[in-house]
C-alpha positions in Angstrom: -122.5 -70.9 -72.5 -120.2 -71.9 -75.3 -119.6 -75.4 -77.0 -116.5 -75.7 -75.5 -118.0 -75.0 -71.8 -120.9 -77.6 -72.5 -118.7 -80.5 -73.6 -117.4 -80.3 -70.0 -120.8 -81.2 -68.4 -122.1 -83.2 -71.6 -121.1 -86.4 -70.2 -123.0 -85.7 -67.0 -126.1 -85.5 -68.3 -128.7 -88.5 -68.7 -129.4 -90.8 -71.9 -133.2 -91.3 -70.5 -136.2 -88.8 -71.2 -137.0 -86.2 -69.0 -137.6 -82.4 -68.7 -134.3 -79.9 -69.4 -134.1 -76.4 -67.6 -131.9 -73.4 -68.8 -130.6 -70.4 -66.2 -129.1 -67.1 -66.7 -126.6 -65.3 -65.2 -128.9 -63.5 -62.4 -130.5 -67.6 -61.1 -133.6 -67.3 -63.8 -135.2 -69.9 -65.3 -135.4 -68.6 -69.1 -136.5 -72.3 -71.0 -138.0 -75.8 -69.8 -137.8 -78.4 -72.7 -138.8 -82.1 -72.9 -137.0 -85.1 -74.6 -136.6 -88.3 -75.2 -133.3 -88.6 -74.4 -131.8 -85.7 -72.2 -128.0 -85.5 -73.3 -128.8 -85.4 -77.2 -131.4 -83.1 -76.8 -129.4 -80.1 -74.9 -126.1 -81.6 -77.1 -127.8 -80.3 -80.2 -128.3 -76.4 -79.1 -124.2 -76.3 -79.0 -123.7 -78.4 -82.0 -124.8 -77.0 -84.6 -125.7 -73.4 -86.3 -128.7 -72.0 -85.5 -130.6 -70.2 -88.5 -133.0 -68.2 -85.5 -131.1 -65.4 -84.0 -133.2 -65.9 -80.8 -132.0 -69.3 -80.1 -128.4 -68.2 -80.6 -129.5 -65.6 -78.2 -130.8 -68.4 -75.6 -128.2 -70.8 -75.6 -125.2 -67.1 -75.1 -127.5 -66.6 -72.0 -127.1 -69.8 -70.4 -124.8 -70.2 -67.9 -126.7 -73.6 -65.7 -128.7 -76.5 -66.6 -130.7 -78.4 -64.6 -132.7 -82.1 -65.4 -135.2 -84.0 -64.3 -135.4 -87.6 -65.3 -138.6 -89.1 -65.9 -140.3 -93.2 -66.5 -141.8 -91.9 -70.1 -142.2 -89.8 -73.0 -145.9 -89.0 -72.1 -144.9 -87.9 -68.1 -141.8 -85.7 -69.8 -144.1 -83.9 -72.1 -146.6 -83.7 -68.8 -143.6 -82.0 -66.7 -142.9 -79.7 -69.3 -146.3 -78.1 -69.4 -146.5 -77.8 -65.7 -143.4 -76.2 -65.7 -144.1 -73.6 -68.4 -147.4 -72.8 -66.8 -146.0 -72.4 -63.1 -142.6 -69.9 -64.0 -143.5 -68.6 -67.6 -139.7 -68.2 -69.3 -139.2 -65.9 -71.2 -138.3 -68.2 -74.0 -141.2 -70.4 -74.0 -144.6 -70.1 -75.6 -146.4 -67.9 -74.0 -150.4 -68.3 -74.0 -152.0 -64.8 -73.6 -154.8 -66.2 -71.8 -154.9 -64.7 -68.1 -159.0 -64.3 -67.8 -160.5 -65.3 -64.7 -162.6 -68.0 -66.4 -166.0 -67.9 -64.4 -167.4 -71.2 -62.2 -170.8 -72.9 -61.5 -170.4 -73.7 -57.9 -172.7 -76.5 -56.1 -172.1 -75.2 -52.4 -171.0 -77.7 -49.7 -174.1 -77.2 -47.3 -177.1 -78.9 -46.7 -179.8 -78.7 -49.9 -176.9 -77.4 -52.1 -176.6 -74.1 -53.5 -176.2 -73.6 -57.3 -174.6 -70.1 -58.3 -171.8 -68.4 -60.5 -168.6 -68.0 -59.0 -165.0 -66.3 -60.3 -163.0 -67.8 -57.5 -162.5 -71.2 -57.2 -162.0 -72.0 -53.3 -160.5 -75.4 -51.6 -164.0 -75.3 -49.6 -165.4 -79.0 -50.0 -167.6 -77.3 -52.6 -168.3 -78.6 -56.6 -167.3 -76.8 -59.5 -168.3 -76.9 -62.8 -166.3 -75.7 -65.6 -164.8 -73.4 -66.3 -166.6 -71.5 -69.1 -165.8 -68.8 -71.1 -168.1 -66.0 -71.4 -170.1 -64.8 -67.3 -173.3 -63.8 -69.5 -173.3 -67.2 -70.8 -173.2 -69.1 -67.7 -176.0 -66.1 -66.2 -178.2 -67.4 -69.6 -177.4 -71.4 -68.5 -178.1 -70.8 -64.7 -181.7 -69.1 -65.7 -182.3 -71.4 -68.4 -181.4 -73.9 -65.5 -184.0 -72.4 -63.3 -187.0 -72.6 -65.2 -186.1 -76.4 -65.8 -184.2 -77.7 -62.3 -186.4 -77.3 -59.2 -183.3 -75.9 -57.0 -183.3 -73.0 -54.0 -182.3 -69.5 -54.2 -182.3 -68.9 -50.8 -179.3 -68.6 -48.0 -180.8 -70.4 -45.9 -179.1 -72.5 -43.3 -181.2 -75.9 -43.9 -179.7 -78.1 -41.4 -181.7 -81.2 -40.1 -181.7 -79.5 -36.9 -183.8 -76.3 -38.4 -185.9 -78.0 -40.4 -187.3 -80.0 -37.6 -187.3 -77.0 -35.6 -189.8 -75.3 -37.9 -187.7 -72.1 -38.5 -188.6 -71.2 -41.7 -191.4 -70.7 -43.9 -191.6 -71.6 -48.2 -191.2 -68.3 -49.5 -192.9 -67.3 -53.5 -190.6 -69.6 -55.1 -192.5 -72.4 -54.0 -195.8 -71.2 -54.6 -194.2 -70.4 -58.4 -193.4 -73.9 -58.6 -189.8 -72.7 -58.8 -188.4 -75.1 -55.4 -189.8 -78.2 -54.0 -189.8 -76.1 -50.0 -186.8 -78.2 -48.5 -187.0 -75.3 -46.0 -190.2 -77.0 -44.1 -189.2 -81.0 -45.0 -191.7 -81.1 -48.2 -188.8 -82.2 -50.1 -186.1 -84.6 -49.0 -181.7 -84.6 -49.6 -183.0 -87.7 -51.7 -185.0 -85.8 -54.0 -182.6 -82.8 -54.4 -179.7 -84.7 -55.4 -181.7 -86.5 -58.1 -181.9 -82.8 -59.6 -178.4 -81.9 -58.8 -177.5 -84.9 -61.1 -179.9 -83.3 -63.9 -178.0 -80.5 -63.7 -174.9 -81.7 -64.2 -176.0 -84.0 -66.7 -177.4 -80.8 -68.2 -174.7 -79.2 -68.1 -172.3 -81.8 -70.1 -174.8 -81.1 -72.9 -176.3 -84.6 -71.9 -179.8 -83.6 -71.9 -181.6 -86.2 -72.8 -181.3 -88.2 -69.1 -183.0 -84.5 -68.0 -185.8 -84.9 -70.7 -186.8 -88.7 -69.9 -187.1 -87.7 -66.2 -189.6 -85.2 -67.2 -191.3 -87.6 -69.7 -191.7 -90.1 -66.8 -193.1 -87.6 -64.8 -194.8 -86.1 -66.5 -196.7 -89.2 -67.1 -196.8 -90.2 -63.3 -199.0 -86.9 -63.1 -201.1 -87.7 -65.3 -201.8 -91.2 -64.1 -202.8 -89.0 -61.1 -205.1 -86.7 -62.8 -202.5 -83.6 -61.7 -203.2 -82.3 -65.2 -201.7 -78.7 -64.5 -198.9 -79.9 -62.8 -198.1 -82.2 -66.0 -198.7 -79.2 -68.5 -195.9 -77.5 -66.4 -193.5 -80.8 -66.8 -194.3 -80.6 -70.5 -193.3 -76.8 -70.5 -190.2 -77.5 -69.3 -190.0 -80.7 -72.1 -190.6 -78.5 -74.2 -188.2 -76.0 -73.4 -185.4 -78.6 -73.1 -185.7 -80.3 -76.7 -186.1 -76.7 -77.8 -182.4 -75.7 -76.4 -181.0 -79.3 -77.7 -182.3 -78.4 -81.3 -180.6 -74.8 -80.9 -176.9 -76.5 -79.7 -176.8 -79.9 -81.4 -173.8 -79.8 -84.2 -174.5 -81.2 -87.6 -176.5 -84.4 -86.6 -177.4 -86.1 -82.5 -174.8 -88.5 -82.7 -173.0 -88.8 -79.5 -169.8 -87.3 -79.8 -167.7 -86.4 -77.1 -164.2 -85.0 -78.6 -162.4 -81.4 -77.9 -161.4 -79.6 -81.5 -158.2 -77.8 -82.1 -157.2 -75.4 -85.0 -154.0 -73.1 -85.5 -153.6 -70.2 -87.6 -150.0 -68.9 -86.8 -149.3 -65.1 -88.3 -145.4 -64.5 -87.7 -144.5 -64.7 -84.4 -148.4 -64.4 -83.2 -150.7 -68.2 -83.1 -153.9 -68.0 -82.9 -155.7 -71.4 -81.2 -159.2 -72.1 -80.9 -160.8 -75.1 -78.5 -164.2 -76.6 -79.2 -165.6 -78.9 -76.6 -168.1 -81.3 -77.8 -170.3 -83.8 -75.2 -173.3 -85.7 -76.7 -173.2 -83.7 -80.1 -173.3 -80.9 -78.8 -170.9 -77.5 -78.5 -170.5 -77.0 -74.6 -167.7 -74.3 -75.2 -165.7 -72.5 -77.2 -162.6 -70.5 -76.8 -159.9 -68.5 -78.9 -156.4 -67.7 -77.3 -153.4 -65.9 -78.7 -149.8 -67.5 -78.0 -146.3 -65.8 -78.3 -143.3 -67.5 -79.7 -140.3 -67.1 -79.4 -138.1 -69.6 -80.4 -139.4 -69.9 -84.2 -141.4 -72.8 -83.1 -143.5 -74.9 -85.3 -147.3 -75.1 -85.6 -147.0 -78.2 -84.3 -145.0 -77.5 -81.0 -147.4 -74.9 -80.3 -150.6 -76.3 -81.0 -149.3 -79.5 -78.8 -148.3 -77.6 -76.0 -151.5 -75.0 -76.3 -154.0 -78.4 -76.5 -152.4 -79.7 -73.1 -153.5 -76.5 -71.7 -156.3 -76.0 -72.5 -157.5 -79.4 -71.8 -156.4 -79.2 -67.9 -157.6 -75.4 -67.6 -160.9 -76.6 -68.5 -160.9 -79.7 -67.4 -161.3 -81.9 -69.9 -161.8 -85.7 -69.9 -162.6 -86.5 -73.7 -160.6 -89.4 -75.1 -160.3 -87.8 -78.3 -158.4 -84.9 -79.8 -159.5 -83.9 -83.1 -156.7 -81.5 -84.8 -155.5 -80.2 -88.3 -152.3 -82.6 -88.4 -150.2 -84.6 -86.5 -149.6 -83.3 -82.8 -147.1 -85.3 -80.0 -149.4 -86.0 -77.4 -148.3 -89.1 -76.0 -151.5 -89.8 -72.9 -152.0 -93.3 -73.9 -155.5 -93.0 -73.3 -156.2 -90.6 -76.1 -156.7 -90.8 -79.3 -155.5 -87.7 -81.7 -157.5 -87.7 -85.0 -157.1 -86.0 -88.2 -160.0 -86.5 -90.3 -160.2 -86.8 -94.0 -163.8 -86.0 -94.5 -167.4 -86.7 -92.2 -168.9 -85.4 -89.2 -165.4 -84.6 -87.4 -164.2 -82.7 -90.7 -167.0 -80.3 -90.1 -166.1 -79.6 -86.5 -162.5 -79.2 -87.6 -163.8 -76.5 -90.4 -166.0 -75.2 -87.8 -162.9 -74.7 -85.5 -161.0 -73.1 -88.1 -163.7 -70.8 -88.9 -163.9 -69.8 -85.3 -160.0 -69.0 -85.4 -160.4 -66.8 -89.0 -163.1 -65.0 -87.1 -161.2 -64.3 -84.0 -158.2 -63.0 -86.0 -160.3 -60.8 -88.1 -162.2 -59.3 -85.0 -158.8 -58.5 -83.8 -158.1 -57.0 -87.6 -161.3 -54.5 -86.9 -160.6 -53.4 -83.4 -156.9 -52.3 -84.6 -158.1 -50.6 -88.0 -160.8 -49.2 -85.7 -158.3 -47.9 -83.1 -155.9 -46.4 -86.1 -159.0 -44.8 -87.1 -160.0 -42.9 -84.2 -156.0 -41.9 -83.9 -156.4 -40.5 -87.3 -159.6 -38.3 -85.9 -157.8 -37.3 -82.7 -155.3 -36.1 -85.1 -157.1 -33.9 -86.9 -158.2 -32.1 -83.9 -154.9 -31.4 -82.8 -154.1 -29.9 -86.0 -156.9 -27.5 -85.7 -156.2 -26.4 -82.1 -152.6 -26.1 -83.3 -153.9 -23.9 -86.1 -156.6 -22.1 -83.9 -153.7 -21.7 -81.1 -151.0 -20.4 -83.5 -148.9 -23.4 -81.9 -145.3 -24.2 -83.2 -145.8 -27.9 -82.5 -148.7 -30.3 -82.7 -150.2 -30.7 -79.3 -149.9 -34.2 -79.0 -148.8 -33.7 -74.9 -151.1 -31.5 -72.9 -151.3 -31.1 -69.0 -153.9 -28.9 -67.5 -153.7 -28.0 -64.1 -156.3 -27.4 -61.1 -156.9 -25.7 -57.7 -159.6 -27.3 -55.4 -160.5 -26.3 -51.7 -163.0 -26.6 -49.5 -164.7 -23.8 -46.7 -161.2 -23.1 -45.6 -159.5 -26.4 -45.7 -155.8 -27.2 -46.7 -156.4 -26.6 -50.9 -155.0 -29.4 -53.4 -153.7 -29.2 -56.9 -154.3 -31.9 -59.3 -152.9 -32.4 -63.4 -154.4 -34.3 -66.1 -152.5 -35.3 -69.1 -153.7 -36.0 -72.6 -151.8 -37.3 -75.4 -152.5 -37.8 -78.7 -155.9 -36.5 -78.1 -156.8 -39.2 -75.3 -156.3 -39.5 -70.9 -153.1 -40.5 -70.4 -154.5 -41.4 -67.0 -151.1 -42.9 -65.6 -149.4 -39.5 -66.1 -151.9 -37.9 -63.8 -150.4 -36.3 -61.1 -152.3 -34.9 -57.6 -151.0 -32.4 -55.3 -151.0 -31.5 -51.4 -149.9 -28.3 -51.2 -147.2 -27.6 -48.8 -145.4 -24.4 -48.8 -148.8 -22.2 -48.7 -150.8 -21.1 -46.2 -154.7 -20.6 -46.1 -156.2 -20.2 -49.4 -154.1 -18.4 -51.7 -155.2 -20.0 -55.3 -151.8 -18.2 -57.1 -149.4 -19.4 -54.8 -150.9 -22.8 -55.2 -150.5 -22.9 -59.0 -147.2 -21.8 -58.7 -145.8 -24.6 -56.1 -147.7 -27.3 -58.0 -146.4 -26.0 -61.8 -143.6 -25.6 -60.1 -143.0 -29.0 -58.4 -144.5 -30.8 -61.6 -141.7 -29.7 -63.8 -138.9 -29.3 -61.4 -139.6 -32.8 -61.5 -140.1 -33.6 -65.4 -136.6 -31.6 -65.4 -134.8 -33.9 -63.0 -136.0 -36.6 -65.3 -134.7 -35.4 -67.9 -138.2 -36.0 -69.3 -139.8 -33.9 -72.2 -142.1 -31.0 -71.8 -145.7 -30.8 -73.1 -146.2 -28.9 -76.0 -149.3 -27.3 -74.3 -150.5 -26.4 -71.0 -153.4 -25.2 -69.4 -154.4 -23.7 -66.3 -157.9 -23.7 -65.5 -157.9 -20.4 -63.9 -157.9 -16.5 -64.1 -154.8 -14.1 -65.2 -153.7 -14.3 -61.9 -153.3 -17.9 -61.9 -151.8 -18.1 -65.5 -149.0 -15.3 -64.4 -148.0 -17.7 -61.2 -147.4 -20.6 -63.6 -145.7 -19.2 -65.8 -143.3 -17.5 -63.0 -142.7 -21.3 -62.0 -141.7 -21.8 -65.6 -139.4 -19.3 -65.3 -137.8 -19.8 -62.5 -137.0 -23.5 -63.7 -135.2 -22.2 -66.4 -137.5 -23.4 -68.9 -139.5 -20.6 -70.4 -139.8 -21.2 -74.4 -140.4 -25.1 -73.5 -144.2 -25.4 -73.6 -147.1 -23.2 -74.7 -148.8 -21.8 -71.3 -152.3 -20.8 -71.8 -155.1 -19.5 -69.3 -159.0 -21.1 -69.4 -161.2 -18.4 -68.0 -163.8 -20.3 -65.0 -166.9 -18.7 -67.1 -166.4 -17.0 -70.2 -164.6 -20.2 -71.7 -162.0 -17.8 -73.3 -158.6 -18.8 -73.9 -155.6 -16.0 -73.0 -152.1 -16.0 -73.6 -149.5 -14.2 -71.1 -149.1 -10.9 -71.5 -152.0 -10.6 -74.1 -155.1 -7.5 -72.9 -157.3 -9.1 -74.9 -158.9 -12.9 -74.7 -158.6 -15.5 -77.6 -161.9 -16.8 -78.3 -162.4 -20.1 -80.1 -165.4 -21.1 -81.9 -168.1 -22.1 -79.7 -169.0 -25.9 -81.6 -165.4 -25.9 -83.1 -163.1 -29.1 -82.2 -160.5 -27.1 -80.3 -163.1 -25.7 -78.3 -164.4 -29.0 -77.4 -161.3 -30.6 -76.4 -160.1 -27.6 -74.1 -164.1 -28.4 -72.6 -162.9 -31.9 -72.4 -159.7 -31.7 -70.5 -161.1 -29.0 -68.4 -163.8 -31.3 -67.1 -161.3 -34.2 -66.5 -159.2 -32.0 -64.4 -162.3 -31.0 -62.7 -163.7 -34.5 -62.6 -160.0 -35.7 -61.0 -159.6 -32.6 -58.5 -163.0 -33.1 -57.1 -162.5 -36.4 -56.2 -159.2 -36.3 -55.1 -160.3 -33.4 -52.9 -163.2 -35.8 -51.8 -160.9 -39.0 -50.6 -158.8 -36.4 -48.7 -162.1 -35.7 -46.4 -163.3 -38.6 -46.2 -160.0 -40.4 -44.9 -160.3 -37.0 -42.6 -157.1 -35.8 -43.6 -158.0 -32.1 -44.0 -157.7 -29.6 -41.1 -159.0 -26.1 -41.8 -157.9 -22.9 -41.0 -159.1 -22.8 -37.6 -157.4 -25.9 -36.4 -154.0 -24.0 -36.6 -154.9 -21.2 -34.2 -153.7 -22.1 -30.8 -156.0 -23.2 -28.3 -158.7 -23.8 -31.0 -159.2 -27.8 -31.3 -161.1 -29.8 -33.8 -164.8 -29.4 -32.2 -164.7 -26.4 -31.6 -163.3 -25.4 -35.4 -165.8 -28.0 -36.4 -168.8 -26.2 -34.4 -167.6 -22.8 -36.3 -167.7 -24.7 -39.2 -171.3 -26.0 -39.3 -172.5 -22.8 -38.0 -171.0 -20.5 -40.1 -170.6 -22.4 -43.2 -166.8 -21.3 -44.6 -163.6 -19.4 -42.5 -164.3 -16.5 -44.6 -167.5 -15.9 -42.6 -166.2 -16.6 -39.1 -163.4 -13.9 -40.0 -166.0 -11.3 -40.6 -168.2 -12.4 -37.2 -168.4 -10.3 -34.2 -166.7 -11.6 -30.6 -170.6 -12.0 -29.6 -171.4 -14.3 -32.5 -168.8 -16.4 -31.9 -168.9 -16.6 -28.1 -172.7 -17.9 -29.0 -170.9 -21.2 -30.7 -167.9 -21.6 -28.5 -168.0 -19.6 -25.6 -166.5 -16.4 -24.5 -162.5 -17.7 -24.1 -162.2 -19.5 -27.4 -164.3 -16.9 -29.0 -161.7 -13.8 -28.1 -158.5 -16.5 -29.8 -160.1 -16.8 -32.7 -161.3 -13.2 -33.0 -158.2 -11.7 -32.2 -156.0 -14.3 -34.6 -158.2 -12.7 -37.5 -157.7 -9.2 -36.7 -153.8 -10.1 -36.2 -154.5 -11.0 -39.6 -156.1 -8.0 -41.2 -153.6 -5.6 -39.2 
């Protein structure tokens, strides 16, 4: 849209604050923005000279604009996050945080359930969280365990049951692990009350948890239960042990969330403490894209709002490395100079300086292997004689099966590594009964046909698993695409583990522990690996026939009894009328011996 377009519908828009949102051409939503005042917010994208080449490029792409007027400031910026989050334009910040964060669910059901869930269900049920890491919510629900008398079971613990006498306390009673709700010896009353420990527990308020212990601890001692009190005090124990392990610098109550930003071009990295009574409940460290050369402010405000609702938050206090607009009334934001909240800042930051250089690792990690993979290629281009560095290869693969239809399949590699989405499986069509040449032929064949109808580039290498025989088929598909001199062709022999060129009397062979070796092993497995179980899904869907169930008059039992008896086609070709009038009976038995002898004539 251009200045002069705009000033048309400037008038038209509102003075009060509210949400903006930006279309293209094809109906897409490409930005949401917020403002305090609508017209001079969208006014200054056509009135003045933009420095960023991507907003120049946002505001040539508009061609609508939509509004939404809202009371205040604090709902605009509100509206604006929801928006973002629901349609993800393209020029908005975009967080790359799509985990499925995991749940602790209290089930809605009589004597309530405690377990980890990933999906998050409109069932009536509780859920608490999310957290960010499964292995440690799997630590908190066993460390939960051996302090919160709650069931296991799956039992359906209805009043109705229980007074029925159904079921019986099973070992986690006698383990002192469950209170047996399952026969009445412990009432809804009584479970609750631990239900609320646990959540208590898990806000990182542990010490309502530890003074119901103390106090009963003490009640059975007053009764003389002494072992039942040294189990209480276990568990005491236990608890202050886990609070001395997760309290940050000192026990004073604290309940804030912790924001720091470290923004690297066009790459922010955020991490989120939360903190209840003192203690570090979770953590978390996302990327987020820009795009519009946003501050570190924008981002961090809009990142902060996020992250609150995804996990929930209801602190009423944000501490963060400077000034952020986030205008909820009922927080407060805090940048501290110095003291307990300092630390947790620095603590934050840390985390984020971590994250980044974990990231660092991984990438110099991953250049590193490439390097290695590299190598190897050169040496199986040296070993080879090849013009080019391998860095495409396909290998190809018969499979069949006693008789049934046979299958092709193709495994790529590039630079040294499965390119598994460039795998390729074949049902052969134009052969028929098991002729392994022709098959390698139609399947080279239909593979580049294909690549050449692409206008997609050749491998540098291929390979097919297989005999001279085999080798000589592919390389008469090459030919008759037209597009011999393209690739490298190259036969694997099934046992020797020689390598032969076409044309060449004598085999090529590599040394045994050398790195070209290995890799040919490599692919050659994969292709084996992926044939196999291609060849596999086909039966079991049941979408093989064998040979026999083409011969007229012969159905699938009776190929199937043939089968079973005889173990493969090739041995029911060689099998006298008698022996197959045994299986099938004298009719069926003269069809299928006189379609073999067709055959053989």
């Amino acid at each position: 849209m251009t200045s002069a377009a705009f000033q048309h519908i400037a008038s038209s828009l509102p003075l009060q604050p509210g949400i903006y949102k930006y279309y293209n051409a094809a109906g897409e939503l490409i930005y949401v923005g917020k403002a305090k005042s609508i017209r001079k917010r969208v006014s200054s994208y056509f009135s003045k000279t933009f420095t960023s080449y991507k907003t120049h490029e946002l505001v040539q792409r508009i061609v609508r604009i939509e509004f939404t007027i809202v009371d205040s400031e604090q709902d605009a910026f509100l509206l604006e996050n929801s928006l973002i989050k629901q349609f993800q334009p393209v020029f908005n910040i975009n967080l790359k945080d799509d985990k499925s964060y995991p749940y602790i669910v209290i089930r809605n059901e009589p004597f309530p359930r405690v377990f980890l869930t990933r999906k998050k269900i409109n069932d009536g049920s509780e859920y608490l969280g999310p957290f960010t890491s499964v292995k440690k919510v799997r630590e908190l629900l066993n460390f939960i365990r051996q302090t919160i008398q709650l069931r296991t079971c799956s039992l359906d613990l209805s009043q109705k049951n229980i007074a029925k006498k159904k079921f019986k306390v099973c070992l986690e009673y006698h383990l002192g692990n469950c209170k047996g709700p399952c026969e009445g010896l412990q009432s809804a009353g009584s479970y609750n009350e631990n239900l609320s420990l646990l959540k208590s527990l898990l806000k990182g308020n542990l010490s309502p948890v530890i003074k119901h212990y103390r106090d009963e601890m003490k009640n059975f001692a007053a009764e003389l239960a002494f072992e039942k009190a040294e189990i209480t005090r276990k568990k005491i124990e236990f608890l202050e042990n886990y609070q001395s392990k997760s309290v940050v610098a000192n026990t004073r109550e604290l309940d804030v969330d912790v924001f720091s930003i470290i923004k690297e071009k066009e790459i922010a990295f955020i991490n989120y403490l939360m903190v209840r009574n003192g203690t570090i409940v979770q953590t978390e460290t996302i990327k987020a894209e820009t795009h519009l050369e946003e501050t570190e402010e924008e981002i961090l405000s809009f990142s902060l709002a996020q992250l609150r609702e995804t996990f929930n938050s209801d602190a009423t206090e944000i501490i963060v490395p400077f000034t952020v607009d986030y205008p909820k009334s009922d927080v407060i934001v805090t940048v501290p100079r110095g003291g307990d909240k300092k630390k947790l800042l620095e603590l934050s930051e840390k985390n984020t300086a971590y994250f980044i250089e974990e990231i660092k690792n991984k990438e110099r990690l991953k250049l590193a292997k490439n390097v290695d993979h590299i190598k190897v290629l050169e040496q199986l281009q040296a070993d080879l004689q090849l013009s080019e560095l391998p860095l495409h290869i396909e290998c190809f693969d018969n499979s069949n099966f006693q008789g049934s239809y046979p299958v092709s399949a193709m495994v790529c590699f590039k630079n040294g590594v499965p390119s598994k989405n460039d795998y390729r499986k074949f049902n052969v069509k134009t052969v028929e009964g098991i002729n392994d040449f022709a098959t390698m032929k139609e399947a080279v064949h239909r593979r580049y046909k294909r690549l050449q109808d692409e206008e997609q580039s050749f491998p540098q290498l291929i390979i097919i698993d297989g005999g001279k025989g085999q080798l000589s088929a592919a390389m008469e598909a090459i030919e008759e695409l037209g597009a011999g001199g393209r690739s490298t062709l190259i036969g694997l022999a099934k046992n020797e583990e020689e390598v032969f060129f076409g044309g060449d009397s004598e085999s090529l062979k590599l040394p045994y522990n050398g790195n070209s070796l290995k890799l040919i092993r490599r692919i050659r497995d994969e292709v084996h690996r992926f044939g196999i179980t291609f060849h596999r899904q086909k039966r079991s869907r049941g979408t093989f026939k064998n040979e026999l169930e083409d011969i007229p008059g012969i159905g699938k039992n009776s190929a199937d009894l043939l089968i079973r008896k005889f173990r493969s086609v090739k041995n029911i070709r060689e099998k006298s009328m008698e022996e197959l009038a045994d299986v099938i009976g004298k009719s069926k038995a003269a069809i299928v011996y006189n379609y073999f002898l067709a055959k053989k004539q």
